[in-house]
C-alpha positions as CSV (number, residue, x, y, z in Angstrom):
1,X,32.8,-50.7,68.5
2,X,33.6,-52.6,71.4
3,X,32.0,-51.5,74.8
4,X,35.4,-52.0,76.7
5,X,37.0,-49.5,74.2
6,X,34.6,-47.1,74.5
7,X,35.1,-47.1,78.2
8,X,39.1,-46.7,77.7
9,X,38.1,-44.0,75.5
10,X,36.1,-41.8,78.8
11,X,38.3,-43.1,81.1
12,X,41.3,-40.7,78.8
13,X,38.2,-38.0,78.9
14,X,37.9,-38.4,82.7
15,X,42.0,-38.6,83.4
16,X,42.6,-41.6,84.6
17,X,45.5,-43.2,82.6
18,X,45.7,-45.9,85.1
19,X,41.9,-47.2,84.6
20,X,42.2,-47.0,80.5
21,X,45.3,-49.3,80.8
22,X,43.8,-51.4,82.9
23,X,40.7,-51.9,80.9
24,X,43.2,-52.4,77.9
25,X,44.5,-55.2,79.4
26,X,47.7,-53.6,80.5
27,X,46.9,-54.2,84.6
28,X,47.3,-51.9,87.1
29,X,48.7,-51.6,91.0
30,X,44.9,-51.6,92.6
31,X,43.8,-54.3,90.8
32,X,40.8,-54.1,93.2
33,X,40.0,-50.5,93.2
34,X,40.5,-50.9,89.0
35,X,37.7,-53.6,89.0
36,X,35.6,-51.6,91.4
37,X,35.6,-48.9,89.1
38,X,35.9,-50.9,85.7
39,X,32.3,-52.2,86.4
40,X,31.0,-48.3,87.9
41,X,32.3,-47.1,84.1
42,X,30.8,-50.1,83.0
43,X,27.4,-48.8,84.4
44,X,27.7,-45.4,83.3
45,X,28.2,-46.8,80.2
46,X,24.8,-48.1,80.3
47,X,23.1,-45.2,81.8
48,X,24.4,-43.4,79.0
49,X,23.6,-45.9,75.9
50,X,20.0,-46.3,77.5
51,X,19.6,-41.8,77.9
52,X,20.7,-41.2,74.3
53,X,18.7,-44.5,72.6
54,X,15.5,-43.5,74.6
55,X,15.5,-39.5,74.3
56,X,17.9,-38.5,71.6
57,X,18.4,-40.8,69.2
58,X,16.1,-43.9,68.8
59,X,17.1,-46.9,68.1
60,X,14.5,-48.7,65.6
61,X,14.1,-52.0,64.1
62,X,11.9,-54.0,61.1
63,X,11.1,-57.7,61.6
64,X,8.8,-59.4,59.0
65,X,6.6,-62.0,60.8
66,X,4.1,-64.1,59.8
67,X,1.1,-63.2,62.0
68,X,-2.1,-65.9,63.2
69,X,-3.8,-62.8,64.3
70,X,-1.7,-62.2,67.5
71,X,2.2,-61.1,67.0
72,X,3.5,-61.9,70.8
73,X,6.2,-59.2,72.0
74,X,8.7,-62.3,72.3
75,X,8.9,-62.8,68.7
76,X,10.6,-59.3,68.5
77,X,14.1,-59.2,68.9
78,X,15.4,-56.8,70.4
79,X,12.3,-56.1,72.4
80,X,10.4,-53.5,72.2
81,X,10.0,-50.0,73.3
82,X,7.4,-48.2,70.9
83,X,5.8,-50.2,67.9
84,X,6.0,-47.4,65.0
85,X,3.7,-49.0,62.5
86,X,2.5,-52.2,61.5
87,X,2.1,-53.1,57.8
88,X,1.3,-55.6,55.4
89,X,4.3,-57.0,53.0
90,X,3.4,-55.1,50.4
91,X,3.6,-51.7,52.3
92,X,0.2,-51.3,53.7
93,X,-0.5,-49.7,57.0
94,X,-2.8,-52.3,58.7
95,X,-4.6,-51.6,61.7
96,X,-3.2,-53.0,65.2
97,X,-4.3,-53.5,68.6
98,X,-1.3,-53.9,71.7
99,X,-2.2,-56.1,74.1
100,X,-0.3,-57.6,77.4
101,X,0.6,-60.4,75.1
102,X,1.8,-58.5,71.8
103,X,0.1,-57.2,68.8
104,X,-3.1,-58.0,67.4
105,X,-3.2,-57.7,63.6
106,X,-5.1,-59.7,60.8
107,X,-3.9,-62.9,60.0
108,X,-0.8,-63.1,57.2
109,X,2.4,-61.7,57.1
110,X,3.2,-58.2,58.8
111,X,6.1,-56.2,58.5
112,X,6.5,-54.3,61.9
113,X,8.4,-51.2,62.7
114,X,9.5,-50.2,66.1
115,X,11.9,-48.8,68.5
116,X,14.1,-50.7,70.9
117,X,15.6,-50.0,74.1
118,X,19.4,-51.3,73.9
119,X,20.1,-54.1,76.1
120,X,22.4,-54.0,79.0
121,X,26.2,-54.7,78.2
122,X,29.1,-56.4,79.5
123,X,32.8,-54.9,78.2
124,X,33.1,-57.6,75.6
125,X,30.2,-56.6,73.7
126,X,29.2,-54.2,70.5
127,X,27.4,-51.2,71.4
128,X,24.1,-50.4,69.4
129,X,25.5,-47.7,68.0
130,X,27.4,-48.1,65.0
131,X,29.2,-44.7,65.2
132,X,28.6,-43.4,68.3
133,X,31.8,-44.1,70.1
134,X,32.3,-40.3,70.8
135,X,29.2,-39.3,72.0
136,X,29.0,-42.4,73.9
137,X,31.9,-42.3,75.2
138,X,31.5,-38.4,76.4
139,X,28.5,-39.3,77.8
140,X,30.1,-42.0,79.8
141,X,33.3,-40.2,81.1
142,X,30.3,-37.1,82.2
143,X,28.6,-40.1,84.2
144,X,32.0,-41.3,86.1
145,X,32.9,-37.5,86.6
146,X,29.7,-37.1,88.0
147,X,30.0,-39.9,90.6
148,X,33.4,-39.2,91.6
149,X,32.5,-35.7,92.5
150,X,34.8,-34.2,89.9
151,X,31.6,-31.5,89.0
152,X,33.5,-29.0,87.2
153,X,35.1,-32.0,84.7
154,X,31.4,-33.4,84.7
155,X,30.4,-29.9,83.5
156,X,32.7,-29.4,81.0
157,X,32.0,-33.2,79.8
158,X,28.0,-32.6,79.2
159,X,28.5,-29.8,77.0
160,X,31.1,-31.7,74.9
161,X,28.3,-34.9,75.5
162,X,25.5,-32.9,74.3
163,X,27.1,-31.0,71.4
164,X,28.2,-34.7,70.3
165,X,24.7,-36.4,70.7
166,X,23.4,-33.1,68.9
167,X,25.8,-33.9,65.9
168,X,25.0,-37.2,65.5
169,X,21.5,-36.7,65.6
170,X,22.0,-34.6,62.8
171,X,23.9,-36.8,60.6
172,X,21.5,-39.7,61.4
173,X,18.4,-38.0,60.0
174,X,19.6,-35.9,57.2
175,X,16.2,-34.3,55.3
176,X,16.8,-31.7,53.0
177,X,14.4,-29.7,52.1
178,X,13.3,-29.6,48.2
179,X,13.4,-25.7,47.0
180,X,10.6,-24.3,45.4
181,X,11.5,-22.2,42.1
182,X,9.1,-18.9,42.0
């Protein structure tokens, strides 16, 4: 989903009509003010994207690579955060060293696992999560409460935020347990 979208989305949450129909396209009186806080939403939209890839619900990523001994952290894209494993093609854990310039690992190809912190967005772009416009976009409207000074709104807003991060944390790593038969 589209960032802008998202931020109509928590500026409904937050109350202010006038904002989501500007960031819709519809305009608005305070064309100024809009903008001014357009780009603060825009912010907390990035605060929040950032807070729930890097504490709640990781972003990861596989690249295959052909290693010369030294994978440098520029052949990864996105960039990393964490490197999760490193393996051969076949499935092998091999053993790695990090290093200031990326990862040391035999020579041959690799197949490395990691997690990502999400890049900073503009309104036109695709957030990283493919089904996280609700959470993301509680979690963005609790941000703008929060530096409006609307604390009570900001209050009710985290608990929604956290109940919603919660859920899909849940739905993204679904284990089930197998049952032992006595």
């Amino acid at each position: 989903m589209k960032v802008k979208k998202i931020m109509a989305l928590a500026a409904d949450l937050v109350g202010r009509r006038d904002l989501s129909d500007y960031l819709e396209g519809k305009g608005g009186a305070d064309e100024a003010g809009l903008r001014r806080d357009a780009e603060q939403m825009l912010r907390c939209f990035n605060m929040t994207e950032n807070e729930a890839a890097l504490d709640y619900i990781p972003l990861r990523a596989e690249r295959t690579l052909f290693s010369e001994g030294l994978v440098p952290f520029a052949a990864l894209d996105p960039a990393p955060a964490e490197i999760l494993s490193v393996c051969s093609a076949d499935g092998v854990k091999l053993p790695f060293v990090l290093t200031a310039e990326g990862i040391r690992v035999r020579r041959g190809e690799t197949v490395i696992r990691y997690r990502f912190r999400p890049a900073v967005k503009a309104p036109s772009d695709e957030a990283d999560f493919s089904a996280g416009e609700r959470f993301l976009a509680l979690g963005t409207a609790c941000e703008f409460a929060l530096m409006e000074g609307m604390l009570d709104r900001a209050a009710e807003l985290d608990v929604r935020y956290k109940d919603a991060l919660a859920a899909a944390g849940r739905c993204k790593n679904v284990r089930v347990k197998g049952r032992n038969w006595v």
